[in-house]
ZANU-35560 format. One record per residue (C-alpha): x, y, z. Coordinates in steps of 0.02 Angstrom, whole numbers, plus 50000, padded with zeros to 5 digits. Each point is the difference from the previous one (the first is absolute). Layout:
XYZ
...
//
This chain:
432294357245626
501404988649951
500164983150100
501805001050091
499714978450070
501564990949912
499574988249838
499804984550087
501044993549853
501475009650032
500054993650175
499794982949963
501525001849879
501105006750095
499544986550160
500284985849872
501655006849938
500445002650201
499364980149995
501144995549847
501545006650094
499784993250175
499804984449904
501545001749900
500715003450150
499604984950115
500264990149835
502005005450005
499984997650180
499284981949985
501504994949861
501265008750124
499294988250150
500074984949893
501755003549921
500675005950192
499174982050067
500704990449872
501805005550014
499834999850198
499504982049977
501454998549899
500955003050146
499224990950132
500244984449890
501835004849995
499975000450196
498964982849996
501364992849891
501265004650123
499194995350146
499634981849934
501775000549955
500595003550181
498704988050080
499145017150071
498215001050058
498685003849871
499355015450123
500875013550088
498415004850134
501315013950061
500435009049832
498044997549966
499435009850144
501395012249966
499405003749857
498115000250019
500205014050131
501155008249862
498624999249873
498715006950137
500895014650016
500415003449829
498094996649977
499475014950109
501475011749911
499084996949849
498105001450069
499514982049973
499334988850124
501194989250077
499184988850056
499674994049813
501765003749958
500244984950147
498824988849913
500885003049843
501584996850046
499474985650093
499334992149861
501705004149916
501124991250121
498644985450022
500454996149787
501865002350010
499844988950147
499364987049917
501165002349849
501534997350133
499044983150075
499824994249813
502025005949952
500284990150155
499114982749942
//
């Protein structure tokens, strides 16, 4: 009688390699946040510029809300909670906020 269970190394080799690449994966999707953050802050101090510039208000609460709701819905297109795409965002606008108050000084 031959024993047909799968070697237990096998499986553990080929969950580990599944592992490795889910890894790799978030890995290239951490560099792309961090590269897309930095050149959207690059932006937004470009807008903070301008706005000291033109004696405008650090905060726009109507483009804000605008686009949290945006980011909500593009949240559920893409199957991820929105309420923590809020949060995140939030905490987005709260630090180009305060890089607009400082311009500003």
């Amino acid at each position: 009688m031959t024993d047909t269970r799968p070697d237990p190394t096998d499986v553990i080799a080929r969950a580990s390699a599944v592992l490795r690449d889910h890894r790799d994966s978030i890995d290239r999707l951490d560099a792309i946040l961090v590269y897309t953050l930095g050149e959207r802050f690059k932006h937004t101090q470009a807008v903070g510029r301008l706005k000291a510039a033109h004696d405008l208000p650090p905060s726009d609460p109507a483009r804000e809300a605008a686009q949290i709701a945006r980011l909500e819905r593009l949240a559920r297109e893409a199957d991820l909670d929105p309420e923590f795409a809020k949060k995140f965002l939030n905490f987005i606008i709260q630090e180009v906020i305060k890089h607009h108050e400082r311009q500003q000084s």
